[in-house]
C-alpha atoms as one frame of an Amber mdcrd trajectory, in Angstrom:
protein
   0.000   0.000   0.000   1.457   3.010  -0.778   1.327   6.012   1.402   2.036
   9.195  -0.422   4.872  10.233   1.716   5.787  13.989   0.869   8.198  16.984
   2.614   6.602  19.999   2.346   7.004  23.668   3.979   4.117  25.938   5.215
   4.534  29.840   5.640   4.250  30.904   9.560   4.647  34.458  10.371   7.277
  35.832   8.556   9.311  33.243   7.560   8.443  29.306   6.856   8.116  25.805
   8.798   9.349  22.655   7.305   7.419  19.422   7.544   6.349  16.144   6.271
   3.141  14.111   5.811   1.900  10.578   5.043  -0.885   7.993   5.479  -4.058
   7.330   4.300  -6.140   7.875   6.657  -9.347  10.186   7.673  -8.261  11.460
  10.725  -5.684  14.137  11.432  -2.286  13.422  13.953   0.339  15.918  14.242
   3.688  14.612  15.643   5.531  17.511  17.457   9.052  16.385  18.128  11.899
  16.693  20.872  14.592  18.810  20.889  16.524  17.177  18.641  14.574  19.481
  15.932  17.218  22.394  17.380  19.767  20.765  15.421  18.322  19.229  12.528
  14.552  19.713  10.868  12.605  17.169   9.543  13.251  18.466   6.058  14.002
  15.728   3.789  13.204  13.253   6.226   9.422  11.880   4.773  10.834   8.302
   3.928  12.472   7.947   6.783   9.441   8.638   9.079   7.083   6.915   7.239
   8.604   3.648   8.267   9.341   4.418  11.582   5.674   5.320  12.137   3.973
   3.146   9.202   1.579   1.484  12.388  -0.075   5.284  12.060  -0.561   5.639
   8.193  -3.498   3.126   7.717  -6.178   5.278  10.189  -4.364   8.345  10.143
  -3.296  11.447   7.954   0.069  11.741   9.814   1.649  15.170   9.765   5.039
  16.041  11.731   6.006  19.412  12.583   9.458  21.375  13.040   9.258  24.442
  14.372   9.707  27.480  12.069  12.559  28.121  10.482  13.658  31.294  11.884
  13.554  31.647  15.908  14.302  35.172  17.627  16.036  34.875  20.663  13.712
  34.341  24.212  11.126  32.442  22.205   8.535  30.772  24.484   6.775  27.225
  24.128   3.803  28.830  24.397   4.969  30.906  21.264   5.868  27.868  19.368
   2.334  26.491  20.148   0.925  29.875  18.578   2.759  28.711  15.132   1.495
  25.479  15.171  -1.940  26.526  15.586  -1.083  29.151  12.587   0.841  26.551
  10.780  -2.662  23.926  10.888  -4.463  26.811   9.737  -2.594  27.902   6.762
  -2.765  23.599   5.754  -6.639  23.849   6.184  -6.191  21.220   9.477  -9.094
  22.184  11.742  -8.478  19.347  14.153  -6.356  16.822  15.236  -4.910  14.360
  17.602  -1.747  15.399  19.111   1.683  13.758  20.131   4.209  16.025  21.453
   7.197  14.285  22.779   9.778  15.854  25.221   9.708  19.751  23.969   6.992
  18.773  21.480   5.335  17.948  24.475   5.552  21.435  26.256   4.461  22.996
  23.159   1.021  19.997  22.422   0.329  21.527  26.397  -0.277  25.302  25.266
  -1.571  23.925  21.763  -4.356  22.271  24.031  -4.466  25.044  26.282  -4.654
  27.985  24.051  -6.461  26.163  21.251  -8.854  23.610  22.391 -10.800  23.594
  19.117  -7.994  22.381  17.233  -6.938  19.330  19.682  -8.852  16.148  19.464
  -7.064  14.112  21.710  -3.797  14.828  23.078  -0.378  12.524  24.289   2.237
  13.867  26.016   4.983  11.186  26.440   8.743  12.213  28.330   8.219  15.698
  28.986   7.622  18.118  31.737   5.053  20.892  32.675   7.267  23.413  34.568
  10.938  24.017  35.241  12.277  21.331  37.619  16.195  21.062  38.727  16.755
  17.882  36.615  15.835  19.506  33.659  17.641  23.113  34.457  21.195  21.271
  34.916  20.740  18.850  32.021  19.730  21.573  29.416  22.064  24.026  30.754
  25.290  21.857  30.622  23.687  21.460  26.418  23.823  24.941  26.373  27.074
  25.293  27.225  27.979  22.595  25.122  26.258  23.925  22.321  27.298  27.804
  22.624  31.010  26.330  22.334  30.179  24.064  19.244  31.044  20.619  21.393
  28.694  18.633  18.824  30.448  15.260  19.935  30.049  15.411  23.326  26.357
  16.910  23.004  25.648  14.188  21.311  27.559  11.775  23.573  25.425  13.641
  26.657  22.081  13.494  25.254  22.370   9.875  24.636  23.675   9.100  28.396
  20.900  10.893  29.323  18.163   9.696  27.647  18.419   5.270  26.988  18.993
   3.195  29.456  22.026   1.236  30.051  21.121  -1.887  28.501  20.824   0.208
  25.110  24.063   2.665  25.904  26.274  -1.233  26.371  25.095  -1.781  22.501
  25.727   1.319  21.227  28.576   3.219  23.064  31.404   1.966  20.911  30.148
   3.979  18.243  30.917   7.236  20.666  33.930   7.544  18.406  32.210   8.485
  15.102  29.484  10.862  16.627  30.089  14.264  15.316  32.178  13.280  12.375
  29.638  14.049   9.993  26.332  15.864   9.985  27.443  18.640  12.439  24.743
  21.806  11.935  25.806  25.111  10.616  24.661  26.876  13.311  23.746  26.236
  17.619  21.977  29.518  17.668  18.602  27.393  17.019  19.343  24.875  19.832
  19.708  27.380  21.940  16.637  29.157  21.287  15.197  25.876  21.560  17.226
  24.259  24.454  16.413  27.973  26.516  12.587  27.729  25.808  12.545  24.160
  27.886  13.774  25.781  30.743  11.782  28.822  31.186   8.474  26.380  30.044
   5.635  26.974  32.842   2.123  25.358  31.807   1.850  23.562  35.081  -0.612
  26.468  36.504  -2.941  26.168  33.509  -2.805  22.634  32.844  -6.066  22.079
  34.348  -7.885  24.226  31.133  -7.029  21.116  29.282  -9.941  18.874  28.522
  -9.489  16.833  25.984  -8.803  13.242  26.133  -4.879  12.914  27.465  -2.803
  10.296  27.596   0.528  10.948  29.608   3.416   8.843  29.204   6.863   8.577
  31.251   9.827   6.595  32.551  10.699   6.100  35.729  14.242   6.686  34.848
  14.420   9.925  33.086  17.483  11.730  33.903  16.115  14.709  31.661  12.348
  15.624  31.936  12.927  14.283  35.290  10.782  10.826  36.453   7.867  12.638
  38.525   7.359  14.807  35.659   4.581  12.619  33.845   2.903  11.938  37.314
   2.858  15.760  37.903   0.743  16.446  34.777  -1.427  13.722  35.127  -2.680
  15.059  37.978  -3.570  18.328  36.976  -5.257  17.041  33.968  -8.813  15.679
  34.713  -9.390  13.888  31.669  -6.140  11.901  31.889  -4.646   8.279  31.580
  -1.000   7.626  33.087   1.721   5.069  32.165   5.024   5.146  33.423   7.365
   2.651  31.543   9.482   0.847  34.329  13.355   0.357  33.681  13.397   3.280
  30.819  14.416   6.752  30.334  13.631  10.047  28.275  13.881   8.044  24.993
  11.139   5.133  26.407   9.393   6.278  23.025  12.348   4.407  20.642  12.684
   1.725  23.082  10.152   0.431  24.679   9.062  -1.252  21.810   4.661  -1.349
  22.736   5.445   2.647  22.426   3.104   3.147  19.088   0.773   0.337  19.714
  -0.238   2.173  23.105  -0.983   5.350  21.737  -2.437   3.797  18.469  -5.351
   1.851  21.008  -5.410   5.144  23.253  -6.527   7.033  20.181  -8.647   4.397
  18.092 -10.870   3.615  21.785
């Protein structure tokens, strides 16, 4: 079956936001990614997403989001949730379900706070809802990193932070290639990016969500910090709450039930 996988750019504001679609589907789902979209967009990347999220593209239209291409410094979350509302509207997407995953996650919360009409049902999986000192000495040592242009050991970082150490005795030996290739031209979006995390503050307003939520976490993450799922739950009347035992930040590429949870979350 073939599922019409395309990259494509939308105009936000004053300058443009890169993204991709596929699927075949007659519902809507936007995918909001982490903070990995500092670095690199998903321009390009259609293919490559399609078959890491094919389970999606039989029920759903599947749309994933960068944010826009040009970021002024002190952007908020909550002004990244005002493009993708902008961004929906320019595609003619009046309503969706939502994943937002670490920052995508921060920015789904004001999507679903500021814009209720456009949020269907809404999953918010490794992420926090306010600033919490896990997350403020993680980020910050990546900002530092990334002001300096340390790409290796950025990279390096993020991954000890975020998979657990069954995954990191598989992969470390490759430490020695990271940053060899694919380096970005420029850390100023990171930081933007990396900055907005910290100052992110929904937790007071959480409870003007009221869509259907599903919260996900790991009991082990050493970046959104492991309360951090519980926290929102509980503010968030219409919730449901998993916490992934044994996993980290990046539960959602390896706990392996990841997709099929939220696929029966959003098809009950």
């Amino acid at each position: 079956m073939f599922y019409h996988a395309r990259n494509g750019s939308v105009c936000v504001g004053n300058t443009t936001m890169d993204y991709i679609s596929f699927g075949n589907g007659n519902r809507n789902l936007i995918m909001l990614p982490g903070l990995g979209d500092g670095l690199f967009t998903v321009k390009g990347m259609a293919l490559a997403f399609l078959f890491m999220y094919k389970i999606y593209a039989k029920k759903f239209h599947v749309y994933i989001f960068s944010r826009k291409n040009r970021l002024q410094e002190r952007y908020s979350t909550r002004e990244m949730a005002e493009d993708q509302a902008e961004a929906m509207r320019n595609l003619g997407i009046s309503k969706a379900d939502i994943i937002g995953i670490s920052q995508g996650g921060m920015i789904a919360q004001y999507l679903a706070i500021d814009h209720p009409d456009l949020v269907n049902k809404l999953i918010l999986a490794a992420t926090s809802s306010r600033p919490n000192e896990t997350m403020e000495n993680v980020v910050g040592v990546w900002i530092a990193m990334a002001a300096q242009g340390r790409y290796k050991d950025l990279m390096i970082d993020t991954a000890e932070k975020s998979y657990s150490e069954d995954y990191l005795k598989k992969y470390r030996r490759f430490y020695p290639f990271l940053g060899k290739v694919g380096k970005p031209k420029s850390f100023k979006r990171f930081i933007v990016q990396a900055d907005s995390c910290v100052r992110h503050d929904a937790y007071a307003e959480l409870n003007k969500i009221t869509c259907p939520t599903f919260v996900i976490g790991g009991n082990c993450d050493q970046i959104a910090g492991s309360a951090s799922a519980s926290e929102i739950a509980d503010k968030i009347e219409e919730s449901e709450l998993f916490i992934y035992s044994g996993y980290g930040h990046a539960l959602y590429e390896e706990a392996k039930d990841f997709n099929e949870r939220i696929l029966d979350f959003l098809l009950r």
